[in-house]
C-alpha positions in Angstrom: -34.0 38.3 47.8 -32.6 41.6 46.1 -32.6 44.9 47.8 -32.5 47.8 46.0 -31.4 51.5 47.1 -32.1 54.9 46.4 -30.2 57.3 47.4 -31.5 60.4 45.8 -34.6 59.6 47.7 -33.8 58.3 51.0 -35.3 54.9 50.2 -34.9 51.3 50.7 -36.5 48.5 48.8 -36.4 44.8 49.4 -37.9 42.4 46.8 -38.9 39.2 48.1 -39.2 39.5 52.3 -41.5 41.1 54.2 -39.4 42.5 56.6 -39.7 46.7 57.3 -36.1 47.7 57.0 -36.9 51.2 57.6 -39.1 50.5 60.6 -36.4 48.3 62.5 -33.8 51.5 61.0 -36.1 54.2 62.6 -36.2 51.5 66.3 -32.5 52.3 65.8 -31.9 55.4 65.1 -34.3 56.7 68.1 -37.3 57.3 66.1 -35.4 59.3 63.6 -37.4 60.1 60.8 -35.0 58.4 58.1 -36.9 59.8 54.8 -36.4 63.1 56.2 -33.1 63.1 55.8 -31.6 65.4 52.8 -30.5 63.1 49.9 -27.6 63.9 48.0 -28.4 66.3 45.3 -27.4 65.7 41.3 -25.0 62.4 41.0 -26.2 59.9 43.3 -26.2 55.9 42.0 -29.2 54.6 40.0 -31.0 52.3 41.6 -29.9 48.7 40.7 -30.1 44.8 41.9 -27.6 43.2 44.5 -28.9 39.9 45.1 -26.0 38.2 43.5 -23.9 39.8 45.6 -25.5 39.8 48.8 -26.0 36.0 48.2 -22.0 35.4 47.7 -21.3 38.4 50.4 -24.1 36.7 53.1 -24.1 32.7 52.8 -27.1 32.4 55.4 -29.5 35.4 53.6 -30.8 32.7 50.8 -33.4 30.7 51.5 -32.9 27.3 53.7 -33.2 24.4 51.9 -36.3 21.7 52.9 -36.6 18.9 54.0 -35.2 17.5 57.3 -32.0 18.6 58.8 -28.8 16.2 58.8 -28.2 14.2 62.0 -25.4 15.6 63.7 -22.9 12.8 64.7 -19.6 14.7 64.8 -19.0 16.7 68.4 -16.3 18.9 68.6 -14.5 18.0 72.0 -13.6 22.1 72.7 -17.2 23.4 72.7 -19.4 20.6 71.8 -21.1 21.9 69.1 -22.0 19.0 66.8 -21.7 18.7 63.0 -23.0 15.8 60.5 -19.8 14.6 59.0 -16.0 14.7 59.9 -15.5 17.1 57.0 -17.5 19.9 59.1 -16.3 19.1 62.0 -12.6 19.4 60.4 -13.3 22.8 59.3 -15.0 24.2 62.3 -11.8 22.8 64.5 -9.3 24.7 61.5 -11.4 27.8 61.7 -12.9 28.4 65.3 -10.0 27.1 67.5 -6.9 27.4 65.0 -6.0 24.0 65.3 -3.7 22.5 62.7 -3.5 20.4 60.8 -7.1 20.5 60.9 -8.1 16.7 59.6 -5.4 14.8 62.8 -7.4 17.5 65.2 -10.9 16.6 63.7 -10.0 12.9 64.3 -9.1 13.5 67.9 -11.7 15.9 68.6 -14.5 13.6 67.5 -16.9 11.8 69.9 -18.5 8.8 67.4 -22.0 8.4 68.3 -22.1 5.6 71.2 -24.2 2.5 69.7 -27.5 1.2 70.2 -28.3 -0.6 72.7 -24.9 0.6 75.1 -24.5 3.7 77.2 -26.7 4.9 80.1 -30.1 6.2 79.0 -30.8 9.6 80.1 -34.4 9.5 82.2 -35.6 12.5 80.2 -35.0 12.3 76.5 -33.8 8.4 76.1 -30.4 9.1 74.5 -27.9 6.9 75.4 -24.7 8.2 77.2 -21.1 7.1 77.7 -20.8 6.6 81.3 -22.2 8.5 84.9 -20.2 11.7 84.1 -21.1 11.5 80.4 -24.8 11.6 81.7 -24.3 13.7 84.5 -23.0 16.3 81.8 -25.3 16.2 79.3 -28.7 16.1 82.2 -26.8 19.3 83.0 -26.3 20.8 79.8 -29.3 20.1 77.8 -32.1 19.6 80.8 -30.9 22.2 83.5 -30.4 19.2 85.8 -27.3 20.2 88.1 -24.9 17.4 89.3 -27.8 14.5 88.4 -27.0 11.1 87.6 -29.4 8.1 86.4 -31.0 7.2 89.5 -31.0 3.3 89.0 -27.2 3.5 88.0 -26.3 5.6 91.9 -24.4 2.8 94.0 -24.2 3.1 97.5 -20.9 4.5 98.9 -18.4 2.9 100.7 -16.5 5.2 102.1 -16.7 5.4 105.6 -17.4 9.4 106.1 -20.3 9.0 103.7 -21.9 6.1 105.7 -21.9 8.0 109.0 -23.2 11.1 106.9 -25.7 9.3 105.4 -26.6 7.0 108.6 -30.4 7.8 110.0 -30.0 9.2 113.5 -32.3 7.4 116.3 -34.8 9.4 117.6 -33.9 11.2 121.1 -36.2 10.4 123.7 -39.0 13.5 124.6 -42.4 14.1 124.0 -44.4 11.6 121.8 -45.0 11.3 118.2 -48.1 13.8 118.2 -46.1 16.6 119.5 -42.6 16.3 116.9 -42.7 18.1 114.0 -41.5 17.4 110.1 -37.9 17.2 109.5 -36.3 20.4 108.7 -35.1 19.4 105.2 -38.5 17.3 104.1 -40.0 20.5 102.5 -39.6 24.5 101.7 -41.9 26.2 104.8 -44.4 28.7 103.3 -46.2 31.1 105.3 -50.0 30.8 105.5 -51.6 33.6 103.1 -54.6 35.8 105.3 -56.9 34.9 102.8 -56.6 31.0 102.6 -55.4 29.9 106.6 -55.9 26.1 105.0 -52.4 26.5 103.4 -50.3 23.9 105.3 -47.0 25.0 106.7 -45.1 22.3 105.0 -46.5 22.6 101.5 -44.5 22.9 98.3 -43.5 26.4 97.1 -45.5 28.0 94.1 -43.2 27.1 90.5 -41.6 30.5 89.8 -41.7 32.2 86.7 -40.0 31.4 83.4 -37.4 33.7 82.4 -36.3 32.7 78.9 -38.5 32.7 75.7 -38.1 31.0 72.6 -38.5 33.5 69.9 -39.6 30.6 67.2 -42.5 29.3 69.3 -44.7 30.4 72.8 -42.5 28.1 74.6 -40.8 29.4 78.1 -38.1 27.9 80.3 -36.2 28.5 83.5 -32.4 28.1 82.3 -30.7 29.4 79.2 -29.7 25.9 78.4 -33.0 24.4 78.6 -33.8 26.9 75.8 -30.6 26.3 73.5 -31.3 22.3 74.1 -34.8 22.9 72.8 -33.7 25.2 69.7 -31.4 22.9 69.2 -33.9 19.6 69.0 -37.2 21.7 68.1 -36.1 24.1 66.0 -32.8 22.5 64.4 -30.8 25.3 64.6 -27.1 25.2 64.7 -25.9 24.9 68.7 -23.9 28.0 68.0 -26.7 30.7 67.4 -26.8 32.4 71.1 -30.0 31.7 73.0 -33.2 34.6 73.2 -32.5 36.9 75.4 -33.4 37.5 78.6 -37.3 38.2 79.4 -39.0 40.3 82.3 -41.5 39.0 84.4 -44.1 40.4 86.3 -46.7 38.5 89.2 -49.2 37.1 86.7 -47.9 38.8 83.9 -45.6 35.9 82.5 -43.0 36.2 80.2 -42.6 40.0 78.9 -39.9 41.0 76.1 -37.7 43.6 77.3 -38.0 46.9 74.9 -36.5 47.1 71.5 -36.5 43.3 71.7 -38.4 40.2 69.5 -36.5 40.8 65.8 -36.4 37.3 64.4 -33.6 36.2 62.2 -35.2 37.3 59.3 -35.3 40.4 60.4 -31.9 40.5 61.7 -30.3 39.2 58.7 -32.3 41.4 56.3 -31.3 44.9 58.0 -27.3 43.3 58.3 -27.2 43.2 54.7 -29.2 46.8 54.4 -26.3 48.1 56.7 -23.8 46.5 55.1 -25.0 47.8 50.9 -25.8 51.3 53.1 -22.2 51.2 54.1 -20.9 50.6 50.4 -22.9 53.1 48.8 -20.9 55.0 47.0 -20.0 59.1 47.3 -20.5 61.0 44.5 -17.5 64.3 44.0 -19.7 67.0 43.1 -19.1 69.7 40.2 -16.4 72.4 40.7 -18.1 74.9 42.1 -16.3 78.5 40.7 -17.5 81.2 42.8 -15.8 79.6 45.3 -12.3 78.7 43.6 -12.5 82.4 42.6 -12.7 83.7 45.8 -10.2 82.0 47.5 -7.4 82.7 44.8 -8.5 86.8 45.5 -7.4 86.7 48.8 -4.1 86.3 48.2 -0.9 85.4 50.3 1.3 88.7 50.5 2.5 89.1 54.4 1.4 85.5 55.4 3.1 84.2 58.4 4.8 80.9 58.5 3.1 78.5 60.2 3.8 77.7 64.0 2.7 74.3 65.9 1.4 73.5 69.3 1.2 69.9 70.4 -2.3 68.9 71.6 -3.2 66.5 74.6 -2.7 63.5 72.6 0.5 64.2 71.7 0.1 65.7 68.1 1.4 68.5 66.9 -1.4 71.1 65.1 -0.8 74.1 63.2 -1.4 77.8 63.4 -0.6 81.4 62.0 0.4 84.0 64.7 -0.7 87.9 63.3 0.9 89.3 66.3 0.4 93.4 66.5 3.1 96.3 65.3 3.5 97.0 69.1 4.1 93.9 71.2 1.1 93.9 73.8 -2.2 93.9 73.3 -6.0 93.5 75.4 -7.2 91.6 72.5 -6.5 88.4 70.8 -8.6 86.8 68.2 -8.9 83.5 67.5 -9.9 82.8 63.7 -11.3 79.1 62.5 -11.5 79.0 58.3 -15.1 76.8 56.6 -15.0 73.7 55.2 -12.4 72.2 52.8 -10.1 75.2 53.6 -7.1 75.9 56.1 -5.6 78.7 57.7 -4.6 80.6 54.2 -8.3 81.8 54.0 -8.3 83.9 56.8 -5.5 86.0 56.0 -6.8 89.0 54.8 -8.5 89.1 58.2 -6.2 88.4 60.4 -3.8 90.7 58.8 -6.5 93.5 59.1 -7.3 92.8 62.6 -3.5 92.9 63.5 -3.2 96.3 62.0 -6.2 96.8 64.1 -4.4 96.3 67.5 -6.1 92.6 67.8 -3.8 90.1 68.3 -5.2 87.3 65.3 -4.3 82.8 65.2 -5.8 81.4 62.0 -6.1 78.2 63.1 -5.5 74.4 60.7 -8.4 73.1 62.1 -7.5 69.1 62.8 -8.2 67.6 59.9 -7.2 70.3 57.3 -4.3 72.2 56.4 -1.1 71.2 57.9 -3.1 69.5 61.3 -3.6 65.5 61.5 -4.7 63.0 59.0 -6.7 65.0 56.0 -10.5 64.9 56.5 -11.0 62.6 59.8 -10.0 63.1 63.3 -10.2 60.5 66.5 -13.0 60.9 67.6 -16.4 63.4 67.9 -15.3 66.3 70.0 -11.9 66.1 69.7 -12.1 69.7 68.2 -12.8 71.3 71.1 -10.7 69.7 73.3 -8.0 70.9 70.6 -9.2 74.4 70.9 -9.0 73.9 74.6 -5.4 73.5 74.2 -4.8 76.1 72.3 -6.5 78.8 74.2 -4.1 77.1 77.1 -0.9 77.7 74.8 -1.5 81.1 73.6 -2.3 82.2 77.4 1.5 82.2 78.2 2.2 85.0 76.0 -1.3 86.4 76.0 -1.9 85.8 80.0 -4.6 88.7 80.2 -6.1 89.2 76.6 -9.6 89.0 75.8 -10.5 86.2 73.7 -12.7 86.8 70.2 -13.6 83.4 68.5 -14.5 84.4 64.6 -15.3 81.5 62.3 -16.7 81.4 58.5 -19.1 79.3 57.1 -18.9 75.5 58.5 -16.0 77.6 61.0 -19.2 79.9 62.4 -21.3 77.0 63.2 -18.4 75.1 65.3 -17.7 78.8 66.6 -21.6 78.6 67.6 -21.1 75.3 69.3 -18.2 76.4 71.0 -20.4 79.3 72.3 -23.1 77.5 73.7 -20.7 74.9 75.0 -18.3 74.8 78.8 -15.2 76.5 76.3 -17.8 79.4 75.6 -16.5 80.8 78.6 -13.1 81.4 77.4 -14.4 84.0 74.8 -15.8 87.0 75.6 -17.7 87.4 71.9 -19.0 85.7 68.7 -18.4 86.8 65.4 -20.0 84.6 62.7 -19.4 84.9 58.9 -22.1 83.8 56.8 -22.7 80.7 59.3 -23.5 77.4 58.4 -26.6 75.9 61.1 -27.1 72.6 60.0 -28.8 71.2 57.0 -32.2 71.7 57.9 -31.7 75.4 58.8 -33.6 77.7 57.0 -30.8 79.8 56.2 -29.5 77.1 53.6 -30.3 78.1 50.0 -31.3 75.2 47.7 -28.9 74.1 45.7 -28.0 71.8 42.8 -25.9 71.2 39.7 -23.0 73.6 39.7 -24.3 74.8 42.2 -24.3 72.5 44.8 -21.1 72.7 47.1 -21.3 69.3 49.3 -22.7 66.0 48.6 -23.3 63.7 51.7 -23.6 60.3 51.4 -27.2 59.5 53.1 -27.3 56.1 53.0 -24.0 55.3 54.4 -24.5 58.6 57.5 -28.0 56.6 57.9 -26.1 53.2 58.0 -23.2 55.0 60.4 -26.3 56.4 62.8 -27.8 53.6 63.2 -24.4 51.5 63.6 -23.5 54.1 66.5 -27.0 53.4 68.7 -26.1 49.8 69.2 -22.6 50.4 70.3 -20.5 49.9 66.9 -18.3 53.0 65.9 -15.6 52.0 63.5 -17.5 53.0 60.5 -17.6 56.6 61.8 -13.7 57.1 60.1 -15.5 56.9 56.4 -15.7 59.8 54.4 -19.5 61.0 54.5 -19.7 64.2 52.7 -17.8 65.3 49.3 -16.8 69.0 48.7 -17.0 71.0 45.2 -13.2 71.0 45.0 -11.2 70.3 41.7 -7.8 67.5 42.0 -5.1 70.5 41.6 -6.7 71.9 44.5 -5.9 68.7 46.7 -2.8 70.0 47.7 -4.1 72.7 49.9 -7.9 71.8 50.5 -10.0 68.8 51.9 -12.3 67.1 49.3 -13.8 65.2 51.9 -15.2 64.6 55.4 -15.2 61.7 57.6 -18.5 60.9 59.0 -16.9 62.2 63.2 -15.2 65.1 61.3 -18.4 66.1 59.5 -20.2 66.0 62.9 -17.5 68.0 64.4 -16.7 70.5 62.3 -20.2 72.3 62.5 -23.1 73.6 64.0 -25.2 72.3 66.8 -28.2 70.4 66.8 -30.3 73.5 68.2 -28.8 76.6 66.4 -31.3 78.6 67.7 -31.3 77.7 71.8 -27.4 77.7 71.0 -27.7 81.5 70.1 -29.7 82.4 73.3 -27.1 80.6 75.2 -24.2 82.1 74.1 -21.8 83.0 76.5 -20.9 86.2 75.1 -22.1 88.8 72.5 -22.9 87.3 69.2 -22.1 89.3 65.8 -23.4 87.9 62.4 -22.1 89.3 59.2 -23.5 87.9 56.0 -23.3 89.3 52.3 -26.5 89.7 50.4 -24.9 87.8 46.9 -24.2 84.9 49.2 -24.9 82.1 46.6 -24.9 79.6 49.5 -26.9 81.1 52.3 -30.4 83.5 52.5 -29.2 86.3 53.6 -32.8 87.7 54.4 -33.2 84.5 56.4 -30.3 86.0 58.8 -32.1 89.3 59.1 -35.4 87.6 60.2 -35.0 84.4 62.1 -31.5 85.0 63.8 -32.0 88.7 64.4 -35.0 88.2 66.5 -32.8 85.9 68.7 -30.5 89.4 70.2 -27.6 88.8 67.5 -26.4 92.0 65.6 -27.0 91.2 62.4 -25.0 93.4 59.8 -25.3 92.4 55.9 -23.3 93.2 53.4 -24.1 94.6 49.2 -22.7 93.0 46.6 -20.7 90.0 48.8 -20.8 87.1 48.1 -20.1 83.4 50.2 -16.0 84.0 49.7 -16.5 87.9 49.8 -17.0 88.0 53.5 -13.5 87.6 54.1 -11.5 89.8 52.0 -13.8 92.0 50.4 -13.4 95.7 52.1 -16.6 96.3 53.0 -16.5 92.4 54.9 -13.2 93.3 56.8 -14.4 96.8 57.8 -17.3 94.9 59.5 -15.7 92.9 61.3 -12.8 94.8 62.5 -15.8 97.0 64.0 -17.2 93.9 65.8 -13.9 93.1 67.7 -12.9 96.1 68.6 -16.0 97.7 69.7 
């Protein structure tokens, strides 16, 4: 079996099974259209073999050898899973219970196979048994029979409270035999059906339904250890595996999967090793892009504040730049969140325009960047907002009745348009976004590749991560997803890369456009037309539409739009009037 991945398109191929990798994927993910996901653009791996690897990384993925299986002789005494020779069983003790030495353990955990000819036969299958509890156990265990013992081997008690329990009573005298009735406990009562009065009161209730299915074979059964006995005997598979699940029943119906259910092994072992190559796919650093180096070093740092902290609900302490204004007091106080990769340093120029402005401005380290947390990842998704939650908090006891502006740029304006259209959009009063990023499907995205292409996401492993996340699994959500155009003597003051619950936090929400109408204050976009990352025309005629003030800018570019003049005259304008 080899499966081979390709990343530049979205695709999966496996070489030898049968098995739809996508289609269990998409049953996943929701119905998620995987192939419409955007690959990553100019450097992703070429396609190549891994059935070596999956072979020596997944033991049980090759194909089972024929023939029939080994008789297991060798029962491990702590969960009486059995195991054809000593050696296994020795191992299995070492391994699963952390016994040691593992060969004395082996040798007291085993249970030798009782000879022919001795034991107690069990009435059902014929294998002998050590003993009435021995067979009482095992009637349990494998046939679902509760507390039974061989009936031939019962011996009548000699206690005296059994006798007089299990004495007959002599009939009372009263009316004659016509007239008394069948003893409570001889059978279940049913009551007569309307349509068929010849039911008899005292007849035998109707078998009820079986509620676990063999997924290997039609067959049905009452208990869950009827089933593993017969996977076990039938099927020869290991006493470990865990039985089928569960089935629903209906009157008539019989046995009915549950939805989402009925994946054989195959299938289950195929789409583990998917996930698992998905997972290790690498990411690919794109090209430096220089229009956006270039920007950044114009801004420049004359008159930057020294950074101040407030500590967050869980305990961590984030950063921040106060701009406060030249006259103490003020009705307005701006809030400032940078895009992606960057930190607080890039919205100087506004803040220190808005301050001069009478706006009180924070440029915020978003978690994640700058001087706040661990460098590209963060606890968990919406952590963000809770952080902004606290800040808004902190700043309120020297700014008890200001009017709050939330301004973000670029990956900052879409988690400013989140924020919006979220229970902290409230707090604000107005929007202002700089050339926004809303999502990677938006139409306001310009294509981009080459040097020209600012992140590359790693689709395979986000695909992989998504569909990890339906079934309850999120530790893989802490590995980076998404690469940034930066250069290595930029990693002391940038983020190259994004976790996977960083990338989903630090942006835009799923519905930019119902997030727009639901704003909870005005919404001001400014954009320049030389915006080598974004359509500027697409601003003016999708998002204007929407009620947002749309103001766009000549000769600006992506970085332009905050510290060019024309850019900070634009947005002084939209939070002060």
């Amino acid at each position: 079996m080899k499966l081979m991945i390709r990343p530049r398109e979205g695709a999966l191929e496996v070489e030898g099974s049968d098995v739809d990798v996508l289609g269990v994927l998409d049953k996943l993910l929701g119905g998620m259209n995987l192939l419409a996901l955007p690959a990553a653009v100019d450097g992703g791996p070429s396609p190549r073999p891994m059935g070596s690897v999956a072979e020596a990384a997944f033991p049980g993925a090759e194909e089972a050898p024929e023939g029939p299986p080994a008789v297991r002789t060798e029962i491990c005494r702590f969960c009486d899973n059995a195991y054809a020779t000593r050696e296994e069983l020795a191992a299995h003790v070492h391994e699963a219970h952390r016994k040691a030495p593992a060969k004395r353990v082996a040798k007291r955990s085993a249970r030798r196979a009782i000879p022919k000819g001795k034991g107690l036969k069990c009435p059902e299958c014929g294998e002998p048994q050590k003993g009435k509890i021995g067979l009482g156990i095992h009637r349990s265990k494998t046939h679902g029979v509760k507390g039974a013992f061989h009936d031939h081997q019962r011996r009548p008690s000699t206690s005296k409270s059994t006798r007089e329990r299990t004495r007959p009573s002599l009939a009372a005298p009263g009316p004659g035999p016509a007239d008394v009735g069948p003893p409570a406990a001889a059978s279940k009562r049913v009551d007569p059906s309307p349509e068929d009065p010849a039911v008899p009161l005292d007849a035998a209730p109707a078998p009820a339904e079986k509620l676990w299915r063999c997924r290997h074979c039609p067959e049905s059964f009452d208990a869950a250890v009827q089933l593993r006995s017969h996977r076990e005997h039938v099927h020869h598979l290991p006493p470990g595996i865990p039985p089928a699940d569960k089935v629903e029943t209906l009157p008539g119906s019989g046995p009915k999967a549950l939805p989402g259910e009925g994946d054989t092994p195959e299938e289950v072992r195929v789409v583990a090793l998917a996930l698992g190559f998905m997972l290790a796919a690498p990411l690919t650093q794109p090209p430096r892009l220089a229009s956006i180096q270039s920007g950044a070093l114009a801004i420049g740092d004359e008159g930057k504040p020294d950074l101040s902290r407030f500590q967050a609900r869980d305990g961590a302490w984030l950063a921040y730049r106060l701009y406060p204004v030249g006259q103490g007091q003020t009705s307005r106080l701006a809030i400032l969140a940078h895009g992606s990769s960057a930190s607080s340093d890039e919205m100087h120029a506004i803040a220190k325009e808005l301050a001069a402005s009478g706006v009180a401005a924070v440029a915020i380290d978003a978690r994640g960047h700058g001087a706040s947390g661990t460098r590209g990842d963060i606890g968990y998704i919406g952590q963000l907002d809770d952080d902004l939650a606290d800040l808004v908090a902190h700043l309120r006891g020297a700014y008890p009745k200001a009017r709050l502006t939330l301004i973000g740029h670029s990956a900052g304006g879409g988690f400013a348009l989140r924020i919006a259209a979220g229970p902290l959009g409230a707090s604000f009063d107005r929007f202002v976004l700089l050339a926004p990023y809303l999502g990677y499907s938006a139409p306001t995205n310009r294509p981009a590749e080459g040097t020209g292409l600012w992140a590359a996401p790693d689709i395979p492993r986000i695909v992989a991560i998504l569909a990890l996340r339906r079934i309850g699994i999120d530790w893989p959500q802490a590995l980076p997803v998404i690469a940034f155009a930066t250069t290595p003597e930029a990693a002391k003051f940038v983020t190259s890369r994004y976790s996977y619950r960083l990338l989903a936090d630090y942006g835009p929400p799923p519905d930019w456009k119902g997030a727009l109408q639901a704003a909870a204050g005005r919404v001001d976009l400014i954009a320049g037309e030389g915006d080598e990352l974004m359509d500027a025309s697409a601003y003016q005629n999708l998002v204007a539409p929407l009620g947002v003030r749309v103001t766009l800018l000549p000769g600006v570019d992506h970085m332009g739009v905050v510290h060019a003049p024309a850019a900070l005259a634009a947005i002084r304008e939209a939070a002060t009037q």
